[in-house]
C-alpha positions in Angstrom: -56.7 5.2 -7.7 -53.7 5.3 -5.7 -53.0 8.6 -4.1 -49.0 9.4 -3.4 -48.3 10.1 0.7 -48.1 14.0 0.4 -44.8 14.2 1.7 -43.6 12.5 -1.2 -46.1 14.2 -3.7 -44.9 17.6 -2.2 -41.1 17.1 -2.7 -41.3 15.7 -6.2 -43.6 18.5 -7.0 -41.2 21.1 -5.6 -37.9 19.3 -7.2 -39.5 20.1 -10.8 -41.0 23.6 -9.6 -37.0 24.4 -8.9 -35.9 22.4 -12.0 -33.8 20.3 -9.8 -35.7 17.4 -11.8 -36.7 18.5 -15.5 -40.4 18.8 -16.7 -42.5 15.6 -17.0 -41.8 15.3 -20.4 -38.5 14.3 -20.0 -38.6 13.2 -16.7 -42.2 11.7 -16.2 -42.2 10.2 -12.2 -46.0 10.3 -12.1 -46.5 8.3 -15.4 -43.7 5.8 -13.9 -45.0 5.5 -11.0 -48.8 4.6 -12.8 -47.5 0.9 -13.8 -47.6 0.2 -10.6 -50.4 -1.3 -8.9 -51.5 0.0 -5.7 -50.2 -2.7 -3.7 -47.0 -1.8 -5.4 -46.8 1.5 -4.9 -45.2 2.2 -1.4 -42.3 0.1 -3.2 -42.5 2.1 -6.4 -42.4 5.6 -4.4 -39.2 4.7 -2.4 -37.6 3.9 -5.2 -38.5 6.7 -6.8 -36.9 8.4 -3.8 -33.8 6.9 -4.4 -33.1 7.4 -7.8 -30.5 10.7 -8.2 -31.2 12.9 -11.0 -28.6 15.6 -12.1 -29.4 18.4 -14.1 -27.4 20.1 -16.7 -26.2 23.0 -14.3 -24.7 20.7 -11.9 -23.2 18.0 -15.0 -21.7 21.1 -16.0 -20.3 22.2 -12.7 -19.4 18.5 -12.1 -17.4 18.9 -15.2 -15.4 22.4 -14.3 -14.7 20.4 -11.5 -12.8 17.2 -13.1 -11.4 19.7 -15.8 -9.6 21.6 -12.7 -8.9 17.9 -11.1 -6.7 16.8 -14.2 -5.2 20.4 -13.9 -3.9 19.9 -10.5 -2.4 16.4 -12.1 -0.6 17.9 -15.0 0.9 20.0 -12.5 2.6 17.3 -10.6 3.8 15.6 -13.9 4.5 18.8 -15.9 6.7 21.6 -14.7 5.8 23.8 -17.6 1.8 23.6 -17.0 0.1 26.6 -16.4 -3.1 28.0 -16.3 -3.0 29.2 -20.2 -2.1 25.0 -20.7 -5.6 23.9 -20.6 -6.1 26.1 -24.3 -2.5 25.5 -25.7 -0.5 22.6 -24.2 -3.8 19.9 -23.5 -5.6 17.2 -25.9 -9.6 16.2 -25.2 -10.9 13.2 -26.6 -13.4 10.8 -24.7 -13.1 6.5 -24.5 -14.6 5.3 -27.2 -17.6 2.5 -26.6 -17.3 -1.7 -27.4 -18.7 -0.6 -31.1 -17.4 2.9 -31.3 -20.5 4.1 -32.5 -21.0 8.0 -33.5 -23.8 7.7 -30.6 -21.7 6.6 -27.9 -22.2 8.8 -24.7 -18.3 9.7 -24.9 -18.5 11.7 -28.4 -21.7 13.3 -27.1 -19.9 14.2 -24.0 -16.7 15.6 -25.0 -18.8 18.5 -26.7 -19.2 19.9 -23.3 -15.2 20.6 -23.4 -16.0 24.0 -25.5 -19.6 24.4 -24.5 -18.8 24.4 -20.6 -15.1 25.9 -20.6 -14.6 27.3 -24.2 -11.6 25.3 -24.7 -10.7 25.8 -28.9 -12.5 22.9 -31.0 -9.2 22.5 -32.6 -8.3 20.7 -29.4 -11.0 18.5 -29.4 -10.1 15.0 -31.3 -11.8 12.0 -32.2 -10.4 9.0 -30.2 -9.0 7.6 -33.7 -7.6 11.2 -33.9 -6.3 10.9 -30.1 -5.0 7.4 -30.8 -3.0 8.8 -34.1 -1.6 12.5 -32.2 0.2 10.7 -29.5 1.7 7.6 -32.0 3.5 10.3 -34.3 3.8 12.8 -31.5 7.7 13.4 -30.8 7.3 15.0 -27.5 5.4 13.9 -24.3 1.6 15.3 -24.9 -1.0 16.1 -22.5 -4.8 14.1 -22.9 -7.5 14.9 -21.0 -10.3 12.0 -21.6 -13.6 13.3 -20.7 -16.9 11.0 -19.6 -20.3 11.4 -17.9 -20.0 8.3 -16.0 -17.6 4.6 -15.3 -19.4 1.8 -14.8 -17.7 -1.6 -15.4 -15.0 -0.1 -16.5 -15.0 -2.4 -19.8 -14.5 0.0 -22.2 -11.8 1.9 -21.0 -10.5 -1.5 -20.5 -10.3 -2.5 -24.0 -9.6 1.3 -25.3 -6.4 1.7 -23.6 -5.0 -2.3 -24.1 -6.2 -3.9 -27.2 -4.7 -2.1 -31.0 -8.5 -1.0 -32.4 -6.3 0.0 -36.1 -5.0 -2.4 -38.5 -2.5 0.2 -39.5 -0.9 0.8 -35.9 0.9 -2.4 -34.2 0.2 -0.6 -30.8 -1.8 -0.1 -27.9 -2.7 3.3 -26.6 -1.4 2.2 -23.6 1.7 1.1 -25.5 1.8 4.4 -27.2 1.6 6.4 -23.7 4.5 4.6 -22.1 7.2 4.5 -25.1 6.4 8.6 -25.9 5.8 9.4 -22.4 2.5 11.3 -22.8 0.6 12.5 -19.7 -3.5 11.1 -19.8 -6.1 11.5 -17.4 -9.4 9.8 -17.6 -11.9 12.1 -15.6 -15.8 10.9 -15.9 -17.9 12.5 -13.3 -18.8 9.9 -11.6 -17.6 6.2 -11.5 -18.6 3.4 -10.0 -16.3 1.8 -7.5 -16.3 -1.6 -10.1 -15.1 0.4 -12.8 -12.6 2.6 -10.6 -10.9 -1.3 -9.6 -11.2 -2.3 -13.2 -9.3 0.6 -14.8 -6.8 0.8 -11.8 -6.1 -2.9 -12.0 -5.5 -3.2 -15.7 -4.6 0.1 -17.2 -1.2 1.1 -16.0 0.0 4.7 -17.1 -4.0 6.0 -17.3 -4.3 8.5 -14.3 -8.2 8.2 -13.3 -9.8 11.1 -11.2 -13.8 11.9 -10.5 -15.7 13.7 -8.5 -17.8 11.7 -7.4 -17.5 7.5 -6.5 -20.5 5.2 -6.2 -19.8 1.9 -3.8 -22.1 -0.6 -3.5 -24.3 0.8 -1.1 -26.0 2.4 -4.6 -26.6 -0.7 -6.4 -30.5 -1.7 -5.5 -29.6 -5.6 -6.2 -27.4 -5.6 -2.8 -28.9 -6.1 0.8 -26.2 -2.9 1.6 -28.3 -0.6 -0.6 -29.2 3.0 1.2 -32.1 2.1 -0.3 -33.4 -0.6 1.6 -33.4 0.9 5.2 -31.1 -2.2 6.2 -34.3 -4.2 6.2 -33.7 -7.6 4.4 -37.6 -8.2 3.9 -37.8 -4.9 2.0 -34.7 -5.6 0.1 -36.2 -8.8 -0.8 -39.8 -7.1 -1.9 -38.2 -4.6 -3.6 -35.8 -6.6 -6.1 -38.5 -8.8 -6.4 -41.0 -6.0 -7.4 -38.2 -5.2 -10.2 -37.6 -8.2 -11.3 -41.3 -9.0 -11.9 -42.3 -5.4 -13.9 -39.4 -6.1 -15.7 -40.5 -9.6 -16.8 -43.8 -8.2 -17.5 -42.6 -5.7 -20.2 -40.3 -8.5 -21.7 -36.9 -7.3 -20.4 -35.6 -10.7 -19.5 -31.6 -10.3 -19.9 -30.2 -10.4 -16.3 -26.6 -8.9 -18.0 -26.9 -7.0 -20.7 -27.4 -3.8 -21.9 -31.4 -3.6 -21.2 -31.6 -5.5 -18.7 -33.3 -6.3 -15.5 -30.2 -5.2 -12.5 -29.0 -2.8 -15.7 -25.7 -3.7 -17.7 -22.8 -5.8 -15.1 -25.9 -5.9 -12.9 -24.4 -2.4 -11.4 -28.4 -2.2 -10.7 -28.1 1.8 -9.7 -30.8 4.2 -10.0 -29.2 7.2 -12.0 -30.0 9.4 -14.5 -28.2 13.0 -16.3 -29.9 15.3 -18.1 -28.6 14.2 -21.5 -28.9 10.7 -20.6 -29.5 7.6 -18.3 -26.5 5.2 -17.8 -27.1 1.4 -19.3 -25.9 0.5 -15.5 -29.9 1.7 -14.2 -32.3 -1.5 -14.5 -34.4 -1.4 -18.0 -37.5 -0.3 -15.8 -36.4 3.0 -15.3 -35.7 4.1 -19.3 -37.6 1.5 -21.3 -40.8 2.3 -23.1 -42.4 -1.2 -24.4 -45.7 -2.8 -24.0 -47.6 -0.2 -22.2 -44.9 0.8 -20.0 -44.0 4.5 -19.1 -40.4 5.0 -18.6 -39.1 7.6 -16.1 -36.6 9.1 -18.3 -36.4 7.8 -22.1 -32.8 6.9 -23.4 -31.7 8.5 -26.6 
């Protein structure tokens, strides 16, 4: 049996003892690291290494953060915003995904709005709610869009330029410029494809994070912190993915599940709630023997 160097054993260890990283059950590195073979495993364990895990205490903080970040906007674009604004002069809703789904990550998300800074639920809309305040609004409103994370930015794409209801001729973006409504789009954490997406194609939609991944996090690039700078490691490493991931059946280079994970953003990610389609099927999939790191739900 493969025995893990002790420095590495000893840190993992100590991340869970702290609850930095959440108990096995939902966050199970040793059973990951078990589909590995022992010629594999020096591979496996720096990846392991690389993969960021936030807990709920810091997502939550993350999000007081972004909250206060869209203040500071309003406050450039607003002369009547105050501090008392956030509870009576602000909108939340979240971007809706490709399907608009009641599962997508954004309505999950947007509960943290009264959870994390007790914000009235009367506040809170839908996105078809959202879409339907501004349209019939007769004064400029304010919108704060709330996410856990950007990664392509597709579906902000599509939410804020294509009409998703037969009974309104317009886009939201549409809506936002004739009524003169104030929106901010503040996700945690975006990835820097996503960030050029939404700023290249969605005029009027102010975007702020706190945090901005470049491509020095995707583990398909030879940039990746990852790697060391060592092309023969970058090379046995996506390699290594690639094959585990053919082995379990995930064979969709692109998709959702899929071996560099969805727009091949290939990062190695994970919240406590949930783990971004943009992380390669390896690290959430549980198929054919495999033990995933963190399960999706």
């Amino acid at each position: 049996m493969y025995i893990m160097t002790q420095d590495l054993l000893t840190k993992f260890k100590f991340y869970q003892e702290i609850q930095l990283w959440p108990k096995a059950a939902d966050f199970n590195y040793e059973g990951w690291l078990d589909n590995f073979d022992s010629d594999e495993r020096a591979l496996a364990e720096k990846i392991m290494d690389f993969f960021v895990y936030i807990p709920e205490d810091i997502t939550n903080q993350l999000f007081r953060t972004v909250i206060g970040k869209a203040g500071y906007y309003f406050r450039t674009v607003d002369s009547s915003w105050n501090d008392q604004s956030f509870n009576n002069n602000c909108w939340y809703s979240y971007m809706p995904g490709e399907s608009r789904n009641v599962t997508d990550s954004g309505i999950t998300f947007v509960k943290k709005v009264k959870e994390v800074t007790a914000i009235d639920e009367g506040r809170i809309l839908t996105f078809e709610e959202m879409f339907k305040t501004l349209y019939e609004a007769k004064t400029p409103q304010n919108v704060i869009l709330t996410d856990d994370f950007v990664g392509t930015g597709a579906q902000c794409d599509h939410a804020w330029n294509r009409n998703p209801f037969s009974d309104i001729s317009k886009s939201l973006k549409d809506i936002v410029k004739e009524g003169g409504h104030r929106v901010i789009y503040v996700p945690l954490i975006a990835n820097f494809v996503g960030k050029m997406r939404i700023e290249g194609t969605c005029s009027g939609l102010h975007l702020d994070y706190a945090y901005e991944l470049g491509p020095e996090w995707n583990l398909f690039s030879d940039k990746c912190l990852c790697w060391g700078n060592n092309p023969d490691v970058f090379k046995a490493g996506t390699e290594l993915i690639r094959k585990k991931s053919l082995s379990i059946g995930v064979t969709d280079e692109k998709g959702q599940v899929s071996i560099r994970g969805f727009g091949g953003q290939g990062l190695a990610l994970g919240f406590s709630h949930c783990i971004p389609d943009a992380c390669p099927a390896i690290f959430f999939v549980k198929k054919n023997g495999w033990v995933p790191l963190k399960v999706r739900h």
